[in-house]
C-alpha positions as CSV (number, residue, x, y, z in Angstrom):
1,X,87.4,64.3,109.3
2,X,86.5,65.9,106.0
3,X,84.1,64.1,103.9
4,X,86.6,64.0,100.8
5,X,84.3,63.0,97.2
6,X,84.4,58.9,96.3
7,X,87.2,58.4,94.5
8,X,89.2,56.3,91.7
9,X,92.6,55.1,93.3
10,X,93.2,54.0,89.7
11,X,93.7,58.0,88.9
12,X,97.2,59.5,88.7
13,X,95.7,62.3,90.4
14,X,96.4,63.0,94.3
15,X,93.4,64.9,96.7
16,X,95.5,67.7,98.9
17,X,94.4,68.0,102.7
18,X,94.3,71.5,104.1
19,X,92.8,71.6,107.8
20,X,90.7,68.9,108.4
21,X,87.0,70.4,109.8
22,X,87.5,73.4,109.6
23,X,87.0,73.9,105.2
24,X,83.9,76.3,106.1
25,X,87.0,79.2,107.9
26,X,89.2,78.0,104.7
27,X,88.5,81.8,103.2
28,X,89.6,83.2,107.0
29,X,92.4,81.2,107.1
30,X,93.6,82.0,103.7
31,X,94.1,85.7,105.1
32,X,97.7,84.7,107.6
33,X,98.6,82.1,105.1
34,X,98.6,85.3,102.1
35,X,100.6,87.6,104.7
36,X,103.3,84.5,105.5
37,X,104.0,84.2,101.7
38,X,104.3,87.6,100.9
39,X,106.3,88.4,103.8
40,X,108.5,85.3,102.4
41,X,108.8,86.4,99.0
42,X,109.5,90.0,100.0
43,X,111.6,89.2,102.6
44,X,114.2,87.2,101.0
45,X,114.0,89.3,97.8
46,X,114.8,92.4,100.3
47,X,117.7,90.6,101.4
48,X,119.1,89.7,97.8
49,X,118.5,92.6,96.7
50,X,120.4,94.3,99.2
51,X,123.0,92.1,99.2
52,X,123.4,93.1,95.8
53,X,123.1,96.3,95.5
54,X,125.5,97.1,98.8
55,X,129.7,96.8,97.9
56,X,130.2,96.4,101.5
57,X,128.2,93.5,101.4
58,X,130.2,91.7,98.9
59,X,131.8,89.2,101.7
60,X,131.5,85.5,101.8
61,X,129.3,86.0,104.9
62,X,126.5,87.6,102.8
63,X,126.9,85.2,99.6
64,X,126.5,82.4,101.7
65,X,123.1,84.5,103.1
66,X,122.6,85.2,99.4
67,X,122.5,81.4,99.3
68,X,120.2,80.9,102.3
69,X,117.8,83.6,101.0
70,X,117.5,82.1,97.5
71,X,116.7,78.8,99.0
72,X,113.9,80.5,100.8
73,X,112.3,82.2,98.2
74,X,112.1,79.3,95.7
75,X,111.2,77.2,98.6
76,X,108.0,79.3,99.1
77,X,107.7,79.5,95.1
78,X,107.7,75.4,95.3
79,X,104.6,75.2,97.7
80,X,102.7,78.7,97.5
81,X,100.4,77.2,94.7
82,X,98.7,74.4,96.1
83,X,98.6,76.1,99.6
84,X,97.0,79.1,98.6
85,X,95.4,76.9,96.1
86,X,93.4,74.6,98.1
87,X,92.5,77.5,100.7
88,X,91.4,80.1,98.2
89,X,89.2,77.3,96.9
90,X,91.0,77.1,93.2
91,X,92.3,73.6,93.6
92,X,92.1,70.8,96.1
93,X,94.0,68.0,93.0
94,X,97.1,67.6,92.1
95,X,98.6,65.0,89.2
96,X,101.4,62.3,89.8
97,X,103.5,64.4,87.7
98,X,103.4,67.9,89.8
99,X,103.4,66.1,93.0
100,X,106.5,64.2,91.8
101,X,108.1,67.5,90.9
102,X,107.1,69.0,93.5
103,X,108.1,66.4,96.0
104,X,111.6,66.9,94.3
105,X,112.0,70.3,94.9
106,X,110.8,70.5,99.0
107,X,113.4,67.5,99.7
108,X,116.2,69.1,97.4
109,X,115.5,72.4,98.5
110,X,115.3,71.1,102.4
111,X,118.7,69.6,101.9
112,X,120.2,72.9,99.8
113,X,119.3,75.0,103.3
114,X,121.0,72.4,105.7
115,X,123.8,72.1,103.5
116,X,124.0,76.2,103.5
117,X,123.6,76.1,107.1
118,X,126.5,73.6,107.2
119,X,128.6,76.3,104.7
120,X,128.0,79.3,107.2
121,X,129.0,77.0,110.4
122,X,132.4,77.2,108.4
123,X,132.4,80.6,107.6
124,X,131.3,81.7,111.4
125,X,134.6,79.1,112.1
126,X,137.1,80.7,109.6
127,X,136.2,84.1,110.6
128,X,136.4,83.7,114.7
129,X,139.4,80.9,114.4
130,X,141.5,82.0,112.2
131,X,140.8,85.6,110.9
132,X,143.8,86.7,109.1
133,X,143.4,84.2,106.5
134,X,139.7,84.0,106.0
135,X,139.6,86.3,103.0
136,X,142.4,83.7,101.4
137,X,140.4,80.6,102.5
138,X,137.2,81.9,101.3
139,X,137.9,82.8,97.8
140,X,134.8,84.1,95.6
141,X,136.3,80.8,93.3
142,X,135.9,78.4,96.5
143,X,132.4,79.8,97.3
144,X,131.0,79.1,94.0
145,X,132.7,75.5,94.7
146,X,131.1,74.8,97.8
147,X,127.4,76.3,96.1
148,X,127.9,74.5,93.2
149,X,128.5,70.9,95.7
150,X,125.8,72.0,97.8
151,X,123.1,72.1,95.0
152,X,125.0,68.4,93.7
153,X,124.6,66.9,97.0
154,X,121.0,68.5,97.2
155,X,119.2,67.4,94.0
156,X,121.4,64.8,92.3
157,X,121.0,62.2,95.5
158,X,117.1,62.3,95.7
159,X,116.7,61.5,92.1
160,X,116.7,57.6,92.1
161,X,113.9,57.7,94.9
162,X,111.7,60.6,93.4
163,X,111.9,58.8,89.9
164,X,110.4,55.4,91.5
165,X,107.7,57.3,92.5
166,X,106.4,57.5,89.2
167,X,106.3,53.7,88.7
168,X,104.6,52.8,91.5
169,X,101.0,51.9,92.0
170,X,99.0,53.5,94.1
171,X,95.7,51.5,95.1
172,X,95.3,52.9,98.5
173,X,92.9,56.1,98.8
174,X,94.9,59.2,96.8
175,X,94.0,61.8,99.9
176,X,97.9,63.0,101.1
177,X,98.3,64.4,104.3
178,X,99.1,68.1,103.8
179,X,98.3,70.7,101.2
180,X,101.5,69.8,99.6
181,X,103.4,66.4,98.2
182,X,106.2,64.7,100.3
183,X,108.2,61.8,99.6
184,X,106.9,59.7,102.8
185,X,103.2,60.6,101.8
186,X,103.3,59.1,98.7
187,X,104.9,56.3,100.2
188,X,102.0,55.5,102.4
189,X,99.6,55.3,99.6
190,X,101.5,53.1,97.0
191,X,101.1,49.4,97.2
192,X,104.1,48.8,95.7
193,X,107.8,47.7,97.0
194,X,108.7,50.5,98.4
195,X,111.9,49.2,100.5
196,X,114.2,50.8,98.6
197,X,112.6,54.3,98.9
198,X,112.1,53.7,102.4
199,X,116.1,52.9,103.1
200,X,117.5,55.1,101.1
201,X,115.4,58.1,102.3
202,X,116.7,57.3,106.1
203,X,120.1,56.5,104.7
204,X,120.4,59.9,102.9
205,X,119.0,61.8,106.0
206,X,121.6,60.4,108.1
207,X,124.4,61.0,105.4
208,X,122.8,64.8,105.1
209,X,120.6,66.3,107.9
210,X,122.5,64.4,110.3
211,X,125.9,64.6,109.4
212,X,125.3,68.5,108.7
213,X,123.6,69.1,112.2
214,X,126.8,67.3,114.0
215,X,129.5,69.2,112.0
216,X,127.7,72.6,112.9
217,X,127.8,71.4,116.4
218,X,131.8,71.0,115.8
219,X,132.4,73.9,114.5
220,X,131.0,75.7,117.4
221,X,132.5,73.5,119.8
222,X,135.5,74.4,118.1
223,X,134.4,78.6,117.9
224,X,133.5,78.3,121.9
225,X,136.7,76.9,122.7
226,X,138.6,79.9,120.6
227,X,136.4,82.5,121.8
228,X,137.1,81.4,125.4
229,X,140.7,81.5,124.8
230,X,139.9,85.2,124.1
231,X,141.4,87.2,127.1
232,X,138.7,90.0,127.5
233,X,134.9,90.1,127.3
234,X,134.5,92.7,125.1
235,X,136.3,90.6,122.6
236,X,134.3,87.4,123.6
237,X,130.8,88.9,123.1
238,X,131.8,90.5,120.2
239,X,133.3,87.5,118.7
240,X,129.7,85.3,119.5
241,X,127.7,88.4,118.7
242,X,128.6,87.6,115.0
243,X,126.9,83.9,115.3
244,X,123.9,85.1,116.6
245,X,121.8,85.0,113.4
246,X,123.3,81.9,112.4
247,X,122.5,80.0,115.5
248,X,118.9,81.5,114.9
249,X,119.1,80.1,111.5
250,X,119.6,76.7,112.7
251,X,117.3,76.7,115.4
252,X,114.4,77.6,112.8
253,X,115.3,75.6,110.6
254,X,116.1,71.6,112.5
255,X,113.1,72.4,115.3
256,X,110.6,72.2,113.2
257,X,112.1,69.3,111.6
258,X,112.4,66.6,114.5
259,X,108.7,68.5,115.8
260,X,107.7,66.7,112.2
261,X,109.2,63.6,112.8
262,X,108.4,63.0,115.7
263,X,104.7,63.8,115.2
264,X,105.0,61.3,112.3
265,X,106.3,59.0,114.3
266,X,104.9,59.1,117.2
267,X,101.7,61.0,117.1
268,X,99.1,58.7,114.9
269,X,96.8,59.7,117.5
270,X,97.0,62.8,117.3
271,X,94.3,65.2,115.4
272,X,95.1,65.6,111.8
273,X,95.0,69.0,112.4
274,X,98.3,68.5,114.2
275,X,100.0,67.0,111.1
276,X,99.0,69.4,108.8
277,X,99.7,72.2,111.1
278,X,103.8,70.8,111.7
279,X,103.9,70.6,108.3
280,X,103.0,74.1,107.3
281,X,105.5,75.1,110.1
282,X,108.0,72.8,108.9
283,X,107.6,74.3,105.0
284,X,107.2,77.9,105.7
285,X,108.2,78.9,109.2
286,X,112.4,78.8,107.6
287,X,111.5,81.3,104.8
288,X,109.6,83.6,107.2
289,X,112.1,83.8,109.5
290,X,115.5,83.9,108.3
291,X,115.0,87.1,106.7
292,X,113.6,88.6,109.7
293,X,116.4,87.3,111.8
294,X,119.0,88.3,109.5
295,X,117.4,91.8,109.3
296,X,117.5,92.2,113.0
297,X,120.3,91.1,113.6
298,X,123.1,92.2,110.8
299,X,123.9,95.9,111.2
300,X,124.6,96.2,107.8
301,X,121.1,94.9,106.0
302,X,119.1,96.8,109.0
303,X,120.9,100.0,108.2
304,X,120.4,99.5,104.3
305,X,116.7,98.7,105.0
306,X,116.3,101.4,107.4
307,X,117.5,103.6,105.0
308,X,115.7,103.2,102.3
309,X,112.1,103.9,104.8
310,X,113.5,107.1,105.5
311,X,114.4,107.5,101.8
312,X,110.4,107.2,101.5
313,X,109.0,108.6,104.0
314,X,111.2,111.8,102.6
């Protein structure tokens, strides 16, 4: 374990945990952990920008990607600075106050992407199940709707808990868990009553996370048994060809969610290293990958992209 400096659990200032003995390769490690957040923030800004620039791109397919990619990039924006931070040696604190905020944005922004997710699963449905009215149903107006309920649902529901956090004291040692703030790590240093935090966090996973995950399973219960009805092949694979990335999407993004919890729950005898490694996964494996998927995978953005490389190379 690293031999953290004595400290006041009276200070409002929390001691971020990067990988526990092995500080001395912290200047070796910093290298992949640079590369993953540039490729973040240059993948999902290729992807809006592309999304942008491209009129054949203006579909509610790729505004709902535009949502996923914007969730990704300030998801990487909300973590890069006390990652790269503590690993580049600039900062291993952090106060009440920015871990608060910054606690705040990880959980809203978690529950933006599954709620995103969730908004795809629908689109993937309206588009394979009933096509000829899938331009009607998904309006630009009806999009903006579901954003704007998405980012409500997100950030409006976590604010009761996150604002307790401020007004709780916290006399056990302030050493958190990962080289960024959670909600459930600040929990298990605060001496406090933290029932309510504790229920209502589990009570709004359920209502969120859970609820999401089971209505994306639906609607491709429901897709699979429309795509079956489907008399040739062709038409079936090219019908589930177009779910692909999102399936990918979910995959990346719910794996290394339960891998969390269960380590959490389950693995207290595990190494720290363990922890600290699901966590990073579980913060910036989404962002890395969705873009690459999506890239891959969608004709359109790979032709743009390829594109402009040739445009360069020329």
């Amino acid at each position: 374990m690293p031999a953290f400096p004595a400290y006041d659990i009276n200070s409002s200032t929390f001691l971020l945990t990067g990988f526990p003995g092995l500080e001395r390769e912290y200047p070796l490690l910093s290298i992949p952990f640079s590369c993953i957040y540039t490729m973040v923030l240059s993948g999902n800004c290729m992807v809006l920008h592309v999304i942008r620039t491209e009129p054949s791109l203006h579909e509610p397919m790729f505004y709902f990607l535009a949502m996923l990619a914007l969730t990704d990039l300030c998801m990487g924006l909300s973590t890069v600075h006390t990652v790269l931070g503590l690993l580049w040696g600039l900062s291993q604190e952090v106060s009440l106050d920015a871990c608060i905020a910054q606690t705040y944005f990880i959980h809203g922004l978690s529950l933006t992407e599954s709620g995103v997710l969730l908004a795809m699963a629908f689109d993937r449905f309206t588009a394979i199940c009933n096509p000829l009215r899938y331009i009607s149903i998904l309006t630009n107006v009806r999009i903006i709707k579901i954003g704007l309920g998405i980012l409500v649902r997100s950030f409006m529901f976590i604010i009761a808990p996150i604002i307790r956090l401020k007004f709780f004291h916290y006399c056990h040692s302030h050493v958190l868990s990962h080289s960024f703030c959670l909600h459930q790590d600040l929990l298990r240093l605060a001496c406090s009553d933290i029932r309510f935090n504790s229920f209502y966090a589990l009570a709004l996973v359920i209502c969120t996370l859970l609820f999401d995950s089971i209505l994306i399973l639906v609607s491709y219960a429901l897709i699979l048994h429309s795509v079956l009805a489907i008399a040739s092949w062709e038409g079936r694979l090219k019908s589930l060809q177009t779910c692909v990335s999102h399936i990918c999407a979910v995959l990346v993004f719910y794996i290394p969610i339960i891998g969390l919890t269960m380590v959490h729950r389950f693995g207290k005898h595990l190494s720290p290293v363990v922890h600290v490694l699901m966590g990073s996964i579980y913060i910036s494996f989404p962002p890395l990958m969705n873009p690459i998927i999506y890239s891959v995978k969608t004709q359109q953005i790979r032709g743009r992209i390829q594109e402009w490389f040739s445009m360069k190379r020329k």
